[in-house]
N, C-alpha and C positions, 0 to 999 in steps of 0.2 A: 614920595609917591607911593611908597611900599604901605608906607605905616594909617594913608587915606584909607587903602583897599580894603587894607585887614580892618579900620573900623567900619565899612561899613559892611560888611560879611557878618562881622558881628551882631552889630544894630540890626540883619532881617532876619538872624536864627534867634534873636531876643523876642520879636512880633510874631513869629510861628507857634513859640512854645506858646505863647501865652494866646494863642486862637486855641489850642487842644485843651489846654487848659479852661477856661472860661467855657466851650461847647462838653466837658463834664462833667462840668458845675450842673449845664442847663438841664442834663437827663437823670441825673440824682434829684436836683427839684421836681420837676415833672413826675418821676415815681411817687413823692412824697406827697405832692399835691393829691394825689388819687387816690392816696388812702393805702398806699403800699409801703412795702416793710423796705423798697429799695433793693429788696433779692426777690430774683422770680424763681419758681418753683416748677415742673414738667411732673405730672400725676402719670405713675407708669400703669401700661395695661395689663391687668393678671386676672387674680382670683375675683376681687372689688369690683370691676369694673360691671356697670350694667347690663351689656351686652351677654346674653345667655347663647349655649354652644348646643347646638341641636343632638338630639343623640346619634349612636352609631349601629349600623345594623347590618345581619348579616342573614341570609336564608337560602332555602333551596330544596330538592328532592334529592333525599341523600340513598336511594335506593330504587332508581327507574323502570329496572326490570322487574321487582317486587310488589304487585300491585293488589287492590281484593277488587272484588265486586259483591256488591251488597244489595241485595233485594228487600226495598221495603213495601211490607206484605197491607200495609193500611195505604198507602199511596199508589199498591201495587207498580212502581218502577225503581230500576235499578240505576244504582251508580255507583262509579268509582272513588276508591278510596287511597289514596295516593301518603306514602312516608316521607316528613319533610323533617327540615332542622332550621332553627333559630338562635339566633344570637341578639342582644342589646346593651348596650353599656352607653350611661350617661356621666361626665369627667365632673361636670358640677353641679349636682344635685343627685336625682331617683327618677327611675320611669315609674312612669304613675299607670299607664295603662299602653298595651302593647296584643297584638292578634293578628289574623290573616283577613285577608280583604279580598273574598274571592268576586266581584262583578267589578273591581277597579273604582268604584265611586270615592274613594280615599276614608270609607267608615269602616271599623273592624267588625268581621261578620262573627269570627270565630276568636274569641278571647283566650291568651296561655296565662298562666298562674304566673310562670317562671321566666325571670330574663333570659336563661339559657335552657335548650331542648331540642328532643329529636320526638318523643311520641306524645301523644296528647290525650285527656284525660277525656275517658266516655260520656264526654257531656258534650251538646250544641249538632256542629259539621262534623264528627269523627265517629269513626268505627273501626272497633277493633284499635284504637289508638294511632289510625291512619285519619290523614284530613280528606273528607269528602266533597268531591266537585259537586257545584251543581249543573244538572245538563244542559240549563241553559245558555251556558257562557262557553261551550265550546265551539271551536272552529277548525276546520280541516283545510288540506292543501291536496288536489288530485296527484297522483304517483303514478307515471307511465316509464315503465323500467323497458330493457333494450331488450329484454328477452319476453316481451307481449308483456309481462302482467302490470296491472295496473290498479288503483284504488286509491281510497281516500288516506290521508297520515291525517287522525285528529290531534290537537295541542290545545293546550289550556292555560290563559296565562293568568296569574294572580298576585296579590303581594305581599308583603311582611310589614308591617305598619307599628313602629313604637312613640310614644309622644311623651317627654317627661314634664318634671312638677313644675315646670312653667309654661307650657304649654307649645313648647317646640317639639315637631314632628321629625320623622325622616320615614322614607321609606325605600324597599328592595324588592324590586320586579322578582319574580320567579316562576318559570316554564315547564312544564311539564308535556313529554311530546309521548304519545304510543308508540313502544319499540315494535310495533308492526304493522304491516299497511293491511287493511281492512277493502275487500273486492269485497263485487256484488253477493256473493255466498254468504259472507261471514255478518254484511248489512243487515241481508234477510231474515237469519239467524236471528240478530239484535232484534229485528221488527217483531218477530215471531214469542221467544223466548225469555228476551231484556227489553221490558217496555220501556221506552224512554234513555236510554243507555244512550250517551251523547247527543240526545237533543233530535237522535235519528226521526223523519220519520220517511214513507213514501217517497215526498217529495223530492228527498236525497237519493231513493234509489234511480227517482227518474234521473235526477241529474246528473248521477254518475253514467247509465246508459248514454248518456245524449255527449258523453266526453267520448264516445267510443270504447270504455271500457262495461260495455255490456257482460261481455263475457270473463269479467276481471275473477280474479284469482285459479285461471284456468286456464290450459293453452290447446284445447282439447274440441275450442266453439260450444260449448255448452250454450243451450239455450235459457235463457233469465226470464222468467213467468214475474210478472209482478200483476198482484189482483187486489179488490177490492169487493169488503163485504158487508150486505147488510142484513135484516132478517125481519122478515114481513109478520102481522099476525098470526098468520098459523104454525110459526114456530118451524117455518122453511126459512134457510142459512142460504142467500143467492151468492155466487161468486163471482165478481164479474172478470172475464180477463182484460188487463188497463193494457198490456203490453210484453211484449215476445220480442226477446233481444234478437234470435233467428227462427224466424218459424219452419217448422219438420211438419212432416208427415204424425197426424194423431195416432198409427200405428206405431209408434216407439213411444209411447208415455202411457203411463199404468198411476193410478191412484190410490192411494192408501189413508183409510179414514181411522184417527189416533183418537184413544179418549184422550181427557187428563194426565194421564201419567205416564205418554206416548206410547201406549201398546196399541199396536192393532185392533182396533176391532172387529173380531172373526164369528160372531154371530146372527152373519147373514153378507150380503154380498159385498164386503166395507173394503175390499179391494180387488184389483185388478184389472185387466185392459181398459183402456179409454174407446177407443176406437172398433165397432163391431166387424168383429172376425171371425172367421174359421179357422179355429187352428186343432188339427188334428179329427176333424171329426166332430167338435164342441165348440159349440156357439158363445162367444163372448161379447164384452164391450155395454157400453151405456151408452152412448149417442143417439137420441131422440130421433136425431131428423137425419140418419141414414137412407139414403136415395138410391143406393145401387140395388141392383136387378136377382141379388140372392133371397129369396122368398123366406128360405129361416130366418136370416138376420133382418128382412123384413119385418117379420113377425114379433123376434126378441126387441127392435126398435117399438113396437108397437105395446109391449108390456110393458117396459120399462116406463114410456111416457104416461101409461093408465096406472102405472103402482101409486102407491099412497105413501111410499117409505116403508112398507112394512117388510117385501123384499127386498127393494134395490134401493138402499138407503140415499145414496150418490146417483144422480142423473147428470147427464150433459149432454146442451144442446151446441150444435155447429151452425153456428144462426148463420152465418155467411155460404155455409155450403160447400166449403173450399177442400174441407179432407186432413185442414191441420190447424194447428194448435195456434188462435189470432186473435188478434184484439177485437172485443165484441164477443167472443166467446161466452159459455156460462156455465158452472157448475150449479147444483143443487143440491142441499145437504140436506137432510130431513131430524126435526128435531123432535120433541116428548109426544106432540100428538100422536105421530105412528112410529116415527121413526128412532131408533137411538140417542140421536145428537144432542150433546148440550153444551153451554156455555164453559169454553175451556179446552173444547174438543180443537183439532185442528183437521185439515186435509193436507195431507202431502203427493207432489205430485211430482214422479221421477221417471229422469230421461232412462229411457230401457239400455240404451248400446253402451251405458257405461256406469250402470245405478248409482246416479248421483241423482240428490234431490235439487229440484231445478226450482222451486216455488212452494212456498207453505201457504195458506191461509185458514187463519186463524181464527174460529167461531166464538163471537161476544153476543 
């Protein structure tokens, strides 16, 4: 009985071997039939391989507080010139072409020589070896800080854009924010002085009024004059007033007419009160359409509106009647026919109780 078992234990590890055997057989054939060597091969991924590796990039503003501002005098408007830094490096192959993409549409506006850099060569977007914005592509965020003041923080975003010799890109965002916030004063400035300087116009001052920062960069209620100007055939500059962040009394505001090169002009009445007054015994002011019952100032109302500019270069009428300083208002500037004024010149007009200039307008 012993010697049955152990044969046939035998006889089925004999049928096992020879199943693994025989299914050996069948997959050495099979490679062979295929046209294989019987050894199969794993191609590793490295340097060979087809697949190309995009390049690496690195950028930024590597000096925020260090800014220019550049006046170009054939465009007449200004803009900012901002110091950045770059880097690139491609592991298998060359960059083939690498710059800054200032409106975001992924094409380089402003081309570097160099894989590696901080200044840029006086050619294209730069000055001074600083990259310059253009003003179109800014945008701002309103600022209302806990102690009143309030304004606009402009930022600019743009990118560092490298693509090597096979045609793969990368690119690096980079921001640039003003380290300081910009109230209605320093706007006006811009409107005045930097034409075009962040893309400012108007429109922006209105919008910053209508945030409630009228009176921004100032904790003091200044009142924000914003006007509008055009200039008829005879070479009269009208001003119209668009808007009074707080409208005062016309006797606290005084006028000063600048040439070109902001001096005063003291060759005839080119500043002083707005509002006709007595003070002291001497008849002042330009207000056309003075209605009160003092027969001098009467009187001086009634020369000024008949001058030609030869005297009173600056007229202003209070078309509403009210006695202060309001939308609808008007100045008049007087230009080459009798008057002074030319192309260039400005009017400044400041609040008396604390001589801050509250509104410029600027004669074109």
């Amino acid at each position: 009985m012993n010697k049955a078992f152990l044969l046939v234990v035998m006889l089925v590890s004999v049928s096992f071997i020879g199943c693994i055997e025989d299914s050996s057989d069948s997959v050495v054939d099979e490679t062979t039939e295929n046209g294989g060597s019987g050894d199969e091969t794993i191609t590793p991924v490295g340097n060979n391989d087809t697949t190309n590796i995009a390049p690496y990039v690195d950028a930024g503003v590597w000096d925020k507080d260090n800014f220019q501002i550049y006046f170009d005098e054939i465009e007449e408007a200004a803009y900012i010139g901002v110091f950045v830094n770059w880097a690139t490096k491609d592991f298998d192959g060359n960059i083939d072409s690498a710059g800054f993409d200032l409106d975001l549409d992924m094409t380089i506006d402003v081309p570097v020589e160099n894989d590696f850099g901080v200044l840029l060569n006086q050619t294209g977007n730069s000055y001074n070896q600083t990259l310059m914005l253009d003003n179109d592509n800014w945008e701002y965020n309103v600022f209302n800080g806990t102690d009143g003041y309030c304004g606009f923080i402009f930022h600019y975003t743009f990118a560092f854009i490298a693509v090597d010799n096979a045609g793969a890109s990368a690119m690096e965002l980079v921001q640039f924010v003003m380290p300081e916030v910009l109230g209605s004063g320093d706007i006006r400035d811009v409107l005045d002085d930097e034409a075009g300087l962040f893309g400012i116009t108007e429109d922006d001052l209105e919008a910053l009024d209508n945030t409630g920062c009228g009176n921004s960069g100032n904790n003091s209620g200044l009142p924000i004059a914003t006007f509008f100007v055009s200039e008829d055939s005879a070479n009269v500059y009208h001003i119209d007033v668009i808007k009074v962040s707080r409208q005062v009394s016309l006797e606290n505001f005084s006028f000063f007419l600048k040439d070109g090169s902001g001096s005063t002009y003291v060759g005839g009445n080119g500043f002083g009160e707005i509002a006709m007054q007595n003070q002291g015994g001497i008849e002042v002011g330009i207000d056309m359409n003075y209605n009160g019952n003092d027969s001098g100032l009467t009187s001086r109302a009634g020369n000024v509106s008949n001058d030609d500019g030869s005297m009173f270069p600056v007229h202003f009428s209070d078309n509403d009647l009210d006695g202060l300083l309001s939308s609808g208002d008007k100045f008049m500037v007087y230009g080459p026919n009798a008057g002074p004024a030319q192309d260039g010149w400005k009017l400044d007009i400041q609040y008396d109780p604390t001589g801050d200039i509250i509104g410029s307008a600027k004669l074109l």
